[in-house]
TORPAGU-511254 format. One record per residue: residue number from 0; residue in one letter; z, y, x of N, C-alpha, C in turn. Coordinates in steps of 0.05 Angstrom, whole numbers, plus 5000, padded with zeros to 4 digits. Atoms other than C-alpha are relative to their C-alpha. Example, Ala and Ser with C-alpha at 12.3 -4.5 7.8 and 13.67 -1.06 7.14 Angstrom:
(0 'a' (5000 4976 5018) (5156 4910 5246) (5000 5024 5018))
(1 's' (4999 4976 4984) (5143 4979 5273) (5014 5022 4985))
//
This chain:
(0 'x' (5009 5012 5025) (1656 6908 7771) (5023 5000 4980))
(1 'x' (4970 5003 5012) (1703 6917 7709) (4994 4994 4973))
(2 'x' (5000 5007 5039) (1719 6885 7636) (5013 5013 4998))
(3 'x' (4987 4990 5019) (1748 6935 7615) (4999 5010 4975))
(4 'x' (4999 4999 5019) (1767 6935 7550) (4982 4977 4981))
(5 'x' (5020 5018 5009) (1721 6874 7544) (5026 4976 4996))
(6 'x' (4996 5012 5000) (1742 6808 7508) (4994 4969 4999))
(7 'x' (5022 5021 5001) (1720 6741 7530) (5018 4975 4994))
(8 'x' (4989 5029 5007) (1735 6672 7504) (4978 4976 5013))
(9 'x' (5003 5021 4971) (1726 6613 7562) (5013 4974 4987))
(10 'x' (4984 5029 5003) (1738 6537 7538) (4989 4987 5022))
(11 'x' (4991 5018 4979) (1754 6491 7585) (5020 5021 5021))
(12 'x' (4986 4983 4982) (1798 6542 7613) (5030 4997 5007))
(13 'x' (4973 5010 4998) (1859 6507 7620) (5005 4990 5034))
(14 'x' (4996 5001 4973) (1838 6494 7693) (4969 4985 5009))
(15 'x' (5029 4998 4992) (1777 6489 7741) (4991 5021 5007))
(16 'x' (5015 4972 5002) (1720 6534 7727) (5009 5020 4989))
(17 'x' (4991 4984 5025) (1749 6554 7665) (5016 5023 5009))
(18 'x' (4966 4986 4992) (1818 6576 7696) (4987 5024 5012))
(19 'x' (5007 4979 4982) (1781 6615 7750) (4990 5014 4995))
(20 'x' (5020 4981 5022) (1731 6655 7702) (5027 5013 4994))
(21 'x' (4978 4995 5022) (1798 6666 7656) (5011 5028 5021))
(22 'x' (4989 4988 4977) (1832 6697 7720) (4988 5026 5008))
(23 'x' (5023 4980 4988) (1768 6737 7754) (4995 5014 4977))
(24 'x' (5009 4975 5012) (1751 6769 7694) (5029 5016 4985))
(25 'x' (4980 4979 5005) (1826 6786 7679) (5011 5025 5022))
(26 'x' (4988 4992 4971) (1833 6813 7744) (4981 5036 5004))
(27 'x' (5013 4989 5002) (1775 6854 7723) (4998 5013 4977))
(28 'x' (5002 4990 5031) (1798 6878 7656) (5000 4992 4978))
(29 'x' (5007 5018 5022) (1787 6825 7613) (5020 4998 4991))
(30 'x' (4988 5031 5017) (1826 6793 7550) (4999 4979 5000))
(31 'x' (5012 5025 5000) (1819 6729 7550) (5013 4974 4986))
(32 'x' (4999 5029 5017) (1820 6669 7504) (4999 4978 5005))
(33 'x' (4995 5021 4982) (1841 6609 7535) (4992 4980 4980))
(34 'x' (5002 5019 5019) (1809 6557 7494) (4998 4972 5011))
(35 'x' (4998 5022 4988) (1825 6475 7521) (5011 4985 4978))
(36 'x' (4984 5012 5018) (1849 6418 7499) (5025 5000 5000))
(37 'x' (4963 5002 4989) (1910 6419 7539) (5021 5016 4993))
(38 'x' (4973 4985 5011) (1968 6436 7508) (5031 4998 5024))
(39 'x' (4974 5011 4979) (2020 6387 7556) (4976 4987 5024))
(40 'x' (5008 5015 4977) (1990 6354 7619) (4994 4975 4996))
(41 'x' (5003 5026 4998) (1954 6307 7606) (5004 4963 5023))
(42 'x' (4999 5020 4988) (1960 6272 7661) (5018 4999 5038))
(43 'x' (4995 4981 4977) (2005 6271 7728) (4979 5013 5026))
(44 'x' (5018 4989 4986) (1940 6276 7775) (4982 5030 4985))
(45 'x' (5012 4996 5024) (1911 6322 7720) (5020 5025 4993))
(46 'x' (4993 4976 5002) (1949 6390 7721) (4985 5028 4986))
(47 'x' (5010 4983 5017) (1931 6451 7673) (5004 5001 4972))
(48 'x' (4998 4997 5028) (1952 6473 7603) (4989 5023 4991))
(49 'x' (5011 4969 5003) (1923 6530 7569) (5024 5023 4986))
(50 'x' (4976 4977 4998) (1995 6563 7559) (5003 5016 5028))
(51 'x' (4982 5008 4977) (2009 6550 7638) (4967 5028 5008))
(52 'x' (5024 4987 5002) (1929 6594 7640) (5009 5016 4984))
(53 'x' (4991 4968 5020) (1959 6654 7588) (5009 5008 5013))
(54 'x' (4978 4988 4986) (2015 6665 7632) (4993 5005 5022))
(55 'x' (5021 4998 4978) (1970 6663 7692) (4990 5038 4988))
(56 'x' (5015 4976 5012) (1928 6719 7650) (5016 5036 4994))
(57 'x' (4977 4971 5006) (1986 6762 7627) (5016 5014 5028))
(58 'x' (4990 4987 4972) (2019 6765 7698) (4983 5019 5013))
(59 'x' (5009 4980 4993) (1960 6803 7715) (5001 5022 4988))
(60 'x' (5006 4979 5007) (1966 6856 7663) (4982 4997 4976))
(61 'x' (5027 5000 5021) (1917 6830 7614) (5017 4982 4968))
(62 'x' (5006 5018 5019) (1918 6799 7540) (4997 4963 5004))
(63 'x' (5014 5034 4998) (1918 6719 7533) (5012 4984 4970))
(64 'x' (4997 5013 5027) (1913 6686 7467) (4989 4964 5008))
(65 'x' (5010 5021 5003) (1913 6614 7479) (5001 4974 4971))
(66 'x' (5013 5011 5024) (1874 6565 7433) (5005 4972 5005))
(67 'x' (5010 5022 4995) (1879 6489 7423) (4970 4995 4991))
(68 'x' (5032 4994 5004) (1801 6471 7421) (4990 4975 5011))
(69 'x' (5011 5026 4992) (1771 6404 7425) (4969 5002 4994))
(70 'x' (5025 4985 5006) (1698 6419 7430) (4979 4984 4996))
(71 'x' (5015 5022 5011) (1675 6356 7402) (5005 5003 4959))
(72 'x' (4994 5007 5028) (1701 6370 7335) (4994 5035 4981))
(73 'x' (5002 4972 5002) (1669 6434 7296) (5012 5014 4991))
(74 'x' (4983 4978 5010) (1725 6453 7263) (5024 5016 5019))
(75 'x' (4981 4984 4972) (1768 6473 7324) (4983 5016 5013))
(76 'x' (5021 4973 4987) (1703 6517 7343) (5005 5010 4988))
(77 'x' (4996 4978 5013) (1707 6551 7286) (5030 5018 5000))
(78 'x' (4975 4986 5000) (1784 6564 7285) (4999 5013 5024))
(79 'x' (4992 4988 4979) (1782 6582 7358) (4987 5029 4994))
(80 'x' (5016 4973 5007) (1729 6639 7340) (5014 5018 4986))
(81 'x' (4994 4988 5029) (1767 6652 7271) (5023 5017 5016))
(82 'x' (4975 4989 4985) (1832 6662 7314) (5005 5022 5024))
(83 'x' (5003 4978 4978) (1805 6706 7379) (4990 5029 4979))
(84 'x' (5006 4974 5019) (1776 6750 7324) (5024 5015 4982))
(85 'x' (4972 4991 5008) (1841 6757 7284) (5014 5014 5017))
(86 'x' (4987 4990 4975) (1876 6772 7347) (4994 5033 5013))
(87 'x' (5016 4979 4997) (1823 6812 7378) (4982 5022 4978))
(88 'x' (5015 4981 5006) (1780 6846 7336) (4967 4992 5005))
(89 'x' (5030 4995 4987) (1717 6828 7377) (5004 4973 5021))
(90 'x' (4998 5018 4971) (1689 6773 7425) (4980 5018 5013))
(91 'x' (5011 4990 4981) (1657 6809 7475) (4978 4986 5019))
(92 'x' (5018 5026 4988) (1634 6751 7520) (5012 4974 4991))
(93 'x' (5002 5028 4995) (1627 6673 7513) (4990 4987 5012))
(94 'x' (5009 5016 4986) (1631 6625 7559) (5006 4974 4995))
(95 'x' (4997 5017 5003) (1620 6555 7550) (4998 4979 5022))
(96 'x' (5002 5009 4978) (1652 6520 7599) (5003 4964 5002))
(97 'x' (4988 5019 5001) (1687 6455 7574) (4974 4986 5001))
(98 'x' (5027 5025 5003) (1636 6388 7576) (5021 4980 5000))
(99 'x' (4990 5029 5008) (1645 6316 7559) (4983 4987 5027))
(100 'x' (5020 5010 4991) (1614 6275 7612) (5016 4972 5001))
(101 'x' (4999 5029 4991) (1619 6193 7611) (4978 4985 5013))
(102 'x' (5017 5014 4983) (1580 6149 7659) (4992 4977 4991))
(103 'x' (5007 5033 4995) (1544 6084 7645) (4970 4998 4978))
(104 'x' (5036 5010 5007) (1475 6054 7624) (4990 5001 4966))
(105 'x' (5009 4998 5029) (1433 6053 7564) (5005 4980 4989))
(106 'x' (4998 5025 5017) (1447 5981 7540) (5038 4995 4994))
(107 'x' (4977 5001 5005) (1519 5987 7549) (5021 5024 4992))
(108 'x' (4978 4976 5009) (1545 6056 7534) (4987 5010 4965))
(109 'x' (4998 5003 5031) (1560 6054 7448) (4984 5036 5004))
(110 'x' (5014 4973 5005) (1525 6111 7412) (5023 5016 4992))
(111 'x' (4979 4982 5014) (1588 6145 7391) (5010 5010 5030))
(112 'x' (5003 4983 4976) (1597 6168 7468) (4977 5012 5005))
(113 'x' (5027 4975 5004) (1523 6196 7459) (5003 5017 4988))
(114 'x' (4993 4977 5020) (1551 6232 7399) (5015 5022 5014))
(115 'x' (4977 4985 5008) (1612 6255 7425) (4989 5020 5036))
(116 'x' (5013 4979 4972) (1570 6288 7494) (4985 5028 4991))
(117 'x' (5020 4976 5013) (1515 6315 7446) (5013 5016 4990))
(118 'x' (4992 4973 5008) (1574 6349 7416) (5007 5013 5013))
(119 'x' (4988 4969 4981) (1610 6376 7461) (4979 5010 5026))
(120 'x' (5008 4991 4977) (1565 6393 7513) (4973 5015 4985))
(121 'x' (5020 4992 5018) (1502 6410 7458) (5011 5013 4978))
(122 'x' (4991 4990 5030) (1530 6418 7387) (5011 5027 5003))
(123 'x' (4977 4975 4990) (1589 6467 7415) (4991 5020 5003))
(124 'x' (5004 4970 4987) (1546 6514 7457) (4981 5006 4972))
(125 'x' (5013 4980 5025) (1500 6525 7385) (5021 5011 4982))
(126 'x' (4983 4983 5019) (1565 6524 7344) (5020 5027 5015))
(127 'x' (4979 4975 4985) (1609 6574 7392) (4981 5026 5001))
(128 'x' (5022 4986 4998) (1539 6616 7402) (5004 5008 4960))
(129 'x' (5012 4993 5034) (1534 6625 7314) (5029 5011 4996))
(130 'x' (4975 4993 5010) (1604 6636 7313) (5017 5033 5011))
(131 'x' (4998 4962 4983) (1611 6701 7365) (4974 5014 4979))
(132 'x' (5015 4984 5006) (1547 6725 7343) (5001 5023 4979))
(133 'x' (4988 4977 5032) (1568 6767 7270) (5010 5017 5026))
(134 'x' (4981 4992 4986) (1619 6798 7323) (4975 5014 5020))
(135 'x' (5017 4986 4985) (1567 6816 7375) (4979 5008 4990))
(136 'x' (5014 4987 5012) (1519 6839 7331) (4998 5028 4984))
(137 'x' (4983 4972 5006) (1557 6886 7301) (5001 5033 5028))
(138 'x' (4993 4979 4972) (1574 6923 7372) (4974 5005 5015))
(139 'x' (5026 4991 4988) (1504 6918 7392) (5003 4986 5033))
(140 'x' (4990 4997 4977) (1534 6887 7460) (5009 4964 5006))
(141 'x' (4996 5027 5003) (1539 6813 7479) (5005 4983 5024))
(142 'x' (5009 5017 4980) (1539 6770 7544) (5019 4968 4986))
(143 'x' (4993 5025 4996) (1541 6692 7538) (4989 4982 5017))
(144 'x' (5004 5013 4973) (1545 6641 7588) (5001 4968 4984))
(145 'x' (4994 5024 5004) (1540 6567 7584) (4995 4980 5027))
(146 'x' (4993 5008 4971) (1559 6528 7640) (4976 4972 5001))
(147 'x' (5020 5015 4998) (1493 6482 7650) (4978 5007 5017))
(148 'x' (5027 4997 4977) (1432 6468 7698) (4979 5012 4989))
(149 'x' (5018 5001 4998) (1373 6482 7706) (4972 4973 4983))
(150 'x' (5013 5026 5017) (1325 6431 7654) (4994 4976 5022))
(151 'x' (5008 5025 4974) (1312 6371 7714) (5000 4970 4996))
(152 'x' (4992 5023 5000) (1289 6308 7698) (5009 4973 5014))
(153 'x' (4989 5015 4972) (1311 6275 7757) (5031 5006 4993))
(154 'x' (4980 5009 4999) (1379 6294 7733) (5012 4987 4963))
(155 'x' (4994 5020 5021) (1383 6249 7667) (4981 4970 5002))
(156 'x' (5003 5030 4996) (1371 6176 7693) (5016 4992 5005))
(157 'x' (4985 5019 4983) (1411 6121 7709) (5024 5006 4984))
(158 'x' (4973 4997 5006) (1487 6120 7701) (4998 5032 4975))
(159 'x' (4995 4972 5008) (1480 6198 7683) (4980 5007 4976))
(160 'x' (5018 4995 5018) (1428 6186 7621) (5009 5021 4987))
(161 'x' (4992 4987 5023) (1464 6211 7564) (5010 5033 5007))
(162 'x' (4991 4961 4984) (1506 6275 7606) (4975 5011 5004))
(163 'x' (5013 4980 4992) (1446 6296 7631) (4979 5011 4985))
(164 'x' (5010 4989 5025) (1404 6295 7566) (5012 5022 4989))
(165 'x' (4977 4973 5023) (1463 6336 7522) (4999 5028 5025))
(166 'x' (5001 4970 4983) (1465 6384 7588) (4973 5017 4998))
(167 'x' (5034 4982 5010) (1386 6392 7584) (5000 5020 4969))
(168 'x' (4994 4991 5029) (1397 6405 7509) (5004 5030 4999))
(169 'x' (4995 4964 5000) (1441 6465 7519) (4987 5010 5016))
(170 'x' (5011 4980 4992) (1405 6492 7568) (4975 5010 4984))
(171 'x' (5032 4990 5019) (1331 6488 7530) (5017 5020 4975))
(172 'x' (4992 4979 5019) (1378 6516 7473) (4997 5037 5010))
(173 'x' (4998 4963 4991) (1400 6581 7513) (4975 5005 5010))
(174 'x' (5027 4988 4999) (1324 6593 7540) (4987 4996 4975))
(175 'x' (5009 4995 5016) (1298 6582 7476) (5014 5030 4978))
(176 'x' (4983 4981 5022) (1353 6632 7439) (5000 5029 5009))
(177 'x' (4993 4986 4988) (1346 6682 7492) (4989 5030 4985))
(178 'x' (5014 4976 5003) (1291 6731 7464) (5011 5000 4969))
(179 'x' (4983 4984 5025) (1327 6734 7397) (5020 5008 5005))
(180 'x' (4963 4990 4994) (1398 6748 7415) (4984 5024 5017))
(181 'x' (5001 4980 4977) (1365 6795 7464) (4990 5024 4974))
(182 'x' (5004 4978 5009) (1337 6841 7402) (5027 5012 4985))
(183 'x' (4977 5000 5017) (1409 6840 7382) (5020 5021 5023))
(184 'x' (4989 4992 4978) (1435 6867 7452) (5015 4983 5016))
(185 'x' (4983 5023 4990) (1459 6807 7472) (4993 4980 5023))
(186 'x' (5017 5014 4981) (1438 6768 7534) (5024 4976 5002))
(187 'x' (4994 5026 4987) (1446 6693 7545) (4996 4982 5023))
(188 'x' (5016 5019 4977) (1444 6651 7608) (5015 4979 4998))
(189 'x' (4987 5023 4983) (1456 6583 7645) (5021 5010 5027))
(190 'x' (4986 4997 4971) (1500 6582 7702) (5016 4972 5017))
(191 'x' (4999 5030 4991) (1504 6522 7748) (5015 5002 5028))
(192 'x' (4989 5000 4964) (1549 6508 7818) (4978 4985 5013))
(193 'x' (5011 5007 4983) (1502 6504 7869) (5021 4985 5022))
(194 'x' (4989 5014 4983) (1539 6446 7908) (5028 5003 4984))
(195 'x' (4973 5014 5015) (1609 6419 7892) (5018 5022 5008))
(196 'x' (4982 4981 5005) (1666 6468 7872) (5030 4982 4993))
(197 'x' (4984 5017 5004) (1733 6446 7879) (5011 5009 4963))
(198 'x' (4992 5002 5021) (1774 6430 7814) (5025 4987 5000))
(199 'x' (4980 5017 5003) (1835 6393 7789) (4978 4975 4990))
(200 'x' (5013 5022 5007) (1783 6344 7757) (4986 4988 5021))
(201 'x' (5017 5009 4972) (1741 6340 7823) (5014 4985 5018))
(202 'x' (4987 5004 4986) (1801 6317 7856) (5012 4971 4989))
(203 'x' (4994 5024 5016) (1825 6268 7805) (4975 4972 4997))
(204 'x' (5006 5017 5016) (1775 6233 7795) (4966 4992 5033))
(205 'x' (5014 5017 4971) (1726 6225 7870) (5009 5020 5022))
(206 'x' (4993 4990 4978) (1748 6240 7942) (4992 5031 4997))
(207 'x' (5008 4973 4996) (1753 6315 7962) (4988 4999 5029))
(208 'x' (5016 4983 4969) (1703 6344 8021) (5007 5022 5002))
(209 'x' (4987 4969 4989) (1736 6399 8046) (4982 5028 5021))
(210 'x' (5015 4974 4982) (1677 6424 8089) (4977 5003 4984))
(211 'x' (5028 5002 5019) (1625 6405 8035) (5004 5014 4955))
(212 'x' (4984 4997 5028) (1668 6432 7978) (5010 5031 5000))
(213 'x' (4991 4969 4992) (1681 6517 7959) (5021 5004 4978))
(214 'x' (4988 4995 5029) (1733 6543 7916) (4985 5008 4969))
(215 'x' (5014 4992 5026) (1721 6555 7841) (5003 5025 4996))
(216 'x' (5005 4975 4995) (1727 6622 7856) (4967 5019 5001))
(217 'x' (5025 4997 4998) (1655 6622 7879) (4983 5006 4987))
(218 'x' (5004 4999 5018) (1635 6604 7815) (5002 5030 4971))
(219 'x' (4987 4984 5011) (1679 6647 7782) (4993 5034 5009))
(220 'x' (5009 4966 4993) (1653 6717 7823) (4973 4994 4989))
(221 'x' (5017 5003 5010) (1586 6692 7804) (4996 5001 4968))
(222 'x' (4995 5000 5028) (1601 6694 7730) (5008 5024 4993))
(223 'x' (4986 4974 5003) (1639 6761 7739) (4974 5023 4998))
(224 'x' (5017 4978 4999) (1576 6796 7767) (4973 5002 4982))
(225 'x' (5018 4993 5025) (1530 6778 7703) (5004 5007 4979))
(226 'x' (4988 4994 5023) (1577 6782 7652) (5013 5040 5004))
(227 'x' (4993 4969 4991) (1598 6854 7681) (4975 5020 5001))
(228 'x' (5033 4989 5013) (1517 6880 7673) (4997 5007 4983))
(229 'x' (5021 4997 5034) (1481 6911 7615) (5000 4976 4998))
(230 'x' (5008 5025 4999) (1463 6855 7585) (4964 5004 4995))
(231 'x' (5024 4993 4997) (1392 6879 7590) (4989 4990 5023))
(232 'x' (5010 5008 4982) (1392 6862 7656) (4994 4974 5006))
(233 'x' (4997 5025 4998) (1389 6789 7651) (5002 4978 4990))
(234 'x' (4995 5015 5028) (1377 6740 7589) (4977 4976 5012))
(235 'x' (5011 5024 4996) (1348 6671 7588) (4993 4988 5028))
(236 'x' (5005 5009 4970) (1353 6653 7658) (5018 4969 5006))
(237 'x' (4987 5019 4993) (1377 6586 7686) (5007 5008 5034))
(238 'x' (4990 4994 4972) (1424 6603 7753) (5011 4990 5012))
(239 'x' (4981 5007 4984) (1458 6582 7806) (5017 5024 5011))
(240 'x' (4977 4979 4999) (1524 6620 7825) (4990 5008 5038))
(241 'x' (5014 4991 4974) (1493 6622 7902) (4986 5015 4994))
(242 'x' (5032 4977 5006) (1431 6655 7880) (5014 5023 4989))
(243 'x' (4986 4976 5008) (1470 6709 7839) (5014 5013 5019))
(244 'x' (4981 4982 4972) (1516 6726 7898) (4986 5004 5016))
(245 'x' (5016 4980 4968) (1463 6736 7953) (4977 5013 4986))
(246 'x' (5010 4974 5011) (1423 6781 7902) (5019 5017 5000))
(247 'x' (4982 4965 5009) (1481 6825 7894) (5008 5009 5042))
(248 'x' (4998 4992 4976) (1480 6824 7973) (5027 4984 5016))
(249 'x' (4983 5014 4983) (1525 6771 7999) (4993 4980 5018))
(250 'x' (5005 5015 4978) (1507 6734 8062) (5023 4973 5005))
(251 'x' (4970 5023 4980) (1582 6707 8089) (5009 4996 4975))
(252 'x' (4998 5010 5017) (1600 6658 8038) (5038 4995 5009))
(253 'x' (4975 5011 4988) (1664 6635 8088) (5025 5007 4980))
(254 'x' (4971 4993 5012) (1716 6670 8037) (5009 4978 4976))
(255 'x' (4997 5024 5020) (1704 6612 7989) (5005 4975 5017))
(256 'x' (5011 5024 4985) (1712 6558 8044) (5034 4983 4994))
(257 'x' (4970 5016 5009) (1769 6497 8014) (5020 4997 5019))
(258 'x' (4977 5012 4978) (1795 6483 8087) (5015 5037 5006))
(259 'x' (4985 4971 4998) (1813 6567 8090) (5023 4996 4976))
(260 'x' (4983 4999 5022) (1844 6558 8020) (5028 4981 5001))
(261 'x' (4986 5023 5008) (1879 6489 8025) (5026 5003 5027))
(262 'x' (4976 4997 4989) (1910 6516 8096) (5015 5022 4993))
(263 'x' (4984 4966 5005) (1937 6591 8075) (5018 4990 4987))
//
C-alpha cells in the first residue's frame, strides 16, 4: 500500500492515534502535517509534542510540517489548512483525529463545555472538511477520515451525554456529505477502534489492560488500507478498524497484542 507522493494532514497527531496514522502513512510515502495542540508537554504523565511527531516523520524519509491547532477555535483550522497548503501545494488526505471529550451530567456540566465538544469534535470536522476541499477538488482526488462511531444511541446517555451527541454529529455529518464530495472524487468515512487501543491518554487517565488493550498501530494499518484506495472504493461508510483488516484478509490479529509490544 503506498502514499506516495500523497499529502495528509492528521490533528491530534502529536501522540496516540494521531502519532501512529502520522508514522504508518509516512512509512508509506506520506507528508504529513502534524497538527496538535502540543507544542511542550503538557504534562509529565502526558508525553507528545507535535515537533517530537515531525522528527519521528522526517527520520523516516518523509516531509513533516508541524502545526499548532486547537480545534476548538476556527481560526487555528483555517491557518492549519492555509499553512499545509503554503508548504505543500495540496492536501491530499484529512484526518480528523483530535476530540474534546468531558464527562458529567446534564444538570451539572455548564453549556460552554457543550460548546467547546460541539466544536471540536463537530464544528472542526465541517470546518477542516470546507477547508481541504478547494484543494481536493481541483485534483479530482480526495480521501477523508474522521475519527468517530458509528450513530448509537446507547452511546450518548449518562455521564457521556454531550461527547456522544458532538460524536453522533460528525458522524451524521460525514454520511450525510458523502454522495457530494463523492461527485468531486473524494470519498469520506468514519473510522472507529473496535475495543480499546492503547495511547498516552489511555494510560494517563484509566488503568491499562494489557490483554484487553492492542496497539494504536491497529488502528493506524486500518486507516492506511482506506486512505491508500481509489477513493471510489469506499465513501460514506461508518467502520471499525477490525472490520477493515479482516476484509483485506487478516485473521491473526496477535501482531498488535500490548503485552508483545510492552515486553520487546
Amino acid at each position: 500500500m503506498s502514499l506516495e507522493g500523497r499529502v495528509a494532514l492528521i490533528t491530534g497527531a502529536s501522540r496516540g492515534l494521531g502519532k501512529a496514522m502520522a508514522l504508518t502513512f509516512a512509512r508509506a510515502g506520506a507528508d504529513i502535517v502534524v497538527a496538535a495542540r502540543s507544542e511542550t508537554q503538557p504534562h509529565p504523565q502526558l508525553p507528545g509534542t507535535i515537533y517530537e511527531t515531525a522528527e519521528a516523520v522526517r527520520a523516516l524519509g518523509r516531509r513533516a510540517l508541524p502545526v499548532r491547532c486547537d480545534i476548538t477555535k476556527p481560526e487555528d483550522i483555517d491557518a492549519a489548512v492555509a499553512k499545509a497548503l503554503e508548504e505543500f501545494g495540496k492536501i491530499d488526505i484529512l484526518v480528523h483525529n483530535a476530540a474534546v471529550r468531558v464527562m458529567g451530567s446534564l444538570a451539572e456540566m455548564p453549556l460552554r463545555r457543550w460548546d467547546l465538544m460541539l466544536n471540536g469534535n463537530f464544528r472542526a470536522a465541517v470546518g477542516l472538511v470546507k477547508g481541504v476541499l478547494p484543494s481536493m477538488q481541483q485534483q479530482g482526488w480526495g480521501h477523508i477520515l474522521v475519527v468517530a462511531p458509528k450513530p448509537d444511541p446507547e452511546a450518548a446517555r449518562g455521564e457521556g451525554l454531550a461527547y456522544g451527541l458532538s460524536k453522533a454529529a460528525a458522524s451524521l455529518f460525514v454520511l450525510g456529505a458523502a454522495q457530494e464530495l463523492a461527485g468531486y472524487g473524494i470519498a469520506i468515512n468514519c473510522l472507529w477502534p473496535e475495543g480499546a487501543r492503547d495511547s498516552e491518554g489511555t494510560r494517563m487517565f484509566r488503568p491499562l489492560d494489557p490483554k484487553n488493550t492492542t496497539t494504536a498501530d491497529l488502528f493506524a494499518d486500518a486507516a492506511l488500507v482506506i486512505v491508500s484506495k481509489d477513493p471510489s472504493v469506499r465513501t460514506g461508510q461508518a467502520l471499525d478498524d477490525e472490520t477493515v483488516l479482516r476484509a483485506e484478509g487478516m485473521t491473526d490479529f496477535s501482531r498488535y497484542a500490548l503485552e508483545l509490544s510492552t515486553s520487546s
